[in-house]
Short mmCIF file of the C-alpha atoms (twelve columns), coordinates in Angstrom:
data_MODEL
# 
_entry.id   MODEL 
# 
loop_
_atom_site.group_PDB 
_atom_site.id 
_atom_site.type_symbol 
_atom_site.label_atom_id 
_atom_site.label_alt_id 
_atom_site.label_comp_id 
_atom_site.label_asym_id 
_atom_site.label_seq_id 
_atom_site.Cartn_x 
_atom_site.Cartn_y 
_atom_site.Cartn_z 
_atom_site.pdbx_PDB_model_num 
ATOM 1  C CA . UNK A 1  5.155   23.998  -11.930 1 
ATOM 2  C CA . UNK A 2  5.752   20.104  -10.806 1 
ATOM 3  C CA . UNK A 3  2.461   18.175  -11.317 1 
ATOM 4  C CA . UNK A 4  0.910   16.937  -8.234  1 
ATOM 5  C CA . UNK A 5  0.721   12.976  -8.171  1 
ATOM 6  C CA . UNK A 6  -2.518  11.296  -6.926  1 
ATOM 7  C CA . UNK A 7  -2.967  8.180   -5.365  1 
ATOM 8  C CA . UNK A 8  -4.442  5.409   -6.925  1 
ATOM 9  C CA . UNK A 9  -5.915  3.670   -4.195  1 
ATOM 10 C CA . UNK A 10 -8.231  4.689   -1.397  1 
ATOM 11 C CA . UNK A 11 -8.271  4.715   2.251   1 
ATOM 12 C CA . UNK A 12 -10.371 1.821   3.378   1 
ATOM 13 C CA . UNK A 13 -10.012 -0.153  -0.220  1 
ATOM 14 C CA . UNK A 14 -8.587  -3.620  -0.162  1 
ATOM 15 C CA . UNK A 15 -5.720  -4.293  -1.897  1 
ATOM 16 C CA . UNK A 16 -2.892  -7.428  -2.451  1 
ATOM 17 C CA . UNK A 17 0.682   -6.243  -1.509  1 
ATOM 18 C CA . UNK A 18 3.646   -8.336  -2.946  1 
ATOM 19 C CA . UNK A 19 4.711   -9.711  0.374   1 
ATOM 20 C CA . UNK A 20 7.809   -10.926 -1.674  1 
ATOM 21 C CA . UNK A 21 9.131   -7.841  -1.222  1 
ATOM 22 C CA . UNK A 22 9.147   -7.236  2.544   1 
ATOM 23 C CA . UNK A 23 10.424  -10.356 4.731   1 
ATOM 24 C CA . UNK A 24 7.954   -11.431 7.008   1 
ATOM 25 C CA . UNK A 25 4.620   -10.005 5.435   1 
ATOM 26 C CA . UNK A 26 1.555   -11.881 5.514   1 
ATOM 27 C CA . UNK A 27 0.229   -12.841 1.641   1 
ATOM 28 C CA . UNK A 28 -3.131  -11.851 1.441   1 
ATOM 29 C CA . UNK A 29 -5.514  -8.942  1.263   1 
ATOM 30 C CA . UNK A 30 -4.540  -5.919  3.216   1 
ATOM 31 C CA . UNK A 31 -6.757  -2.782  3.778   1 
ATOM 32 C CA . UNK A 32 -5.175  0.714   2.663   1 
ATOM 33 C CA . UNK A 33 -5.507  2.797   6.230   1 
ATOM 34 C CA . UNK A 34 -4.100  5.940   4.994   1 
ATOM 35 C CA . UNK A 35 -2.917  7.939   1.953   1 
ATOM 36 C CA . UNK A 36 1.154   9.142   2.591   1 
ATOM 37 C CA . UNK A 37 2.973   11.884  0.869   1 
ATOM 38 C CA . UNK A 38 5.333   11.139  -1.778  1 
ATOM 39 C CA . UNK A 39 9.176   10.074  -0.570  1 
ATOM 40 C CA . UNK A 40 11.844  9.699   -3.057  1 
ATOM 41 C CA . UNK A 41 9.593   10.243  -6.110  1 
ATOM 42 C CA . UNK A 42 7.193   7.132   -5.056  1 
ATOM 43 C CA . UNK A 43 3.846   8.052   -3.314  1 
ATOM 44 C CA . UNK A 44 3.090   5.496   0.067   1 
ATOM 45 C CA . UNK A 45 0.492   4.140   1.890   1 
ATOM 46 C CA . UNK A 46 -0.190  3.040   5.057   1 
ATOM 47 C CA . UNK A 47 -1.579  -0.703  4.969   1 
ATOM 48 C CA . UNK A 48 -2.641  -3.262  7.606   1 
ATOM 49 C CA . UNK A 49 -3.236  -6.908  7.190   1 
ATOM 50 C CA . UNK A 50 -6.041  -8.870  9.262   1 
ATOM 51 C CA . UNK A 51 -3.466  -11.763 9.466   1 
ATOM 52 C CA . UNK A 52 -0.562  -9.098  11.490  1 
ATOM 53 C CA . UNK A 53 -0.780  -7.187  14.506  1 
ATOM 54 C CA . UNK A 54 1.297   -4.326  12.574  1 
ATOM 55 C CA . UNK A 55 1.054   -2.053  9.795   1 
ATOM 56 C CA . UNK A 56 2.871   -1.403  7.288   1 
ATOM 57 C CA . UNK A 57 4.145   1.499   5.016   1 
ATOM 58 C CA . UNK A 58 4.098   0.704   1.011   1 
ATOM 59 C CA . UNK A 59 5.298   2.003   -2.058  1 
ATOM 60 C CA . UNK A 60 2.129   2.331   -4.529  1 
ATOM 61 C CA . UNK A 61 3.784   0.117   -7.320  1 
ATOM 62 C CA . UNK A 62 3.639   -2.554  -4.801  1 
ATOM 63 C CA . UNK A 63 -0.254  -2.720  -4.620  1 
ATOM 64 C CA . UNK A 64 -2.374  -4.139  -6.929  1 
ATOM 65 C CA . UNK A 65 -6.602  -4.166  -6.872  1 
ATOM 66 C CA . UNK A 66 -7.941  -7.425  -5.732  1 
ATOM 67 C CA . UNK A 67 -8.580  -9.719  -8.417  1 
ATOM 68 C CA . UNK A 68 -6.101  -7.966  -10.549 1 
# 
């Protein structure tokens, strides 16, 4: 049996997201609104920036913990 991955992060915890690596993202703190399944081996998150209108959809190695 395959073990089960588990997020990291937590819904509601702010995080920085390496805007480098989606054009057009706002640097900054984001706020993680909800915990995705895994795709492709990589477990997601959706995340949502006070400086955009949108959210966005991360890969976990992408986030880091504030101050980190």
């Amino acid at each position: 049996m395959a073990s089960m991955q588990v997020h990291k992060y937590r819904v509601g915890e702010k995080v920085n997201f390496d805007a480098r690596m989606q054009v057009g993202a706002a640097a900054g703190e984001y706020e993680v609104l909800r915990l995705l399944p895994v795709e492709a081996g990589q477990l997601q998150y959706r995340i949502k920036s006070a400086l955009e209108r949108s959210e966005r959809v991360v890969q976990e190695h992408q986030l880091s913990l504030r101050g980190e």
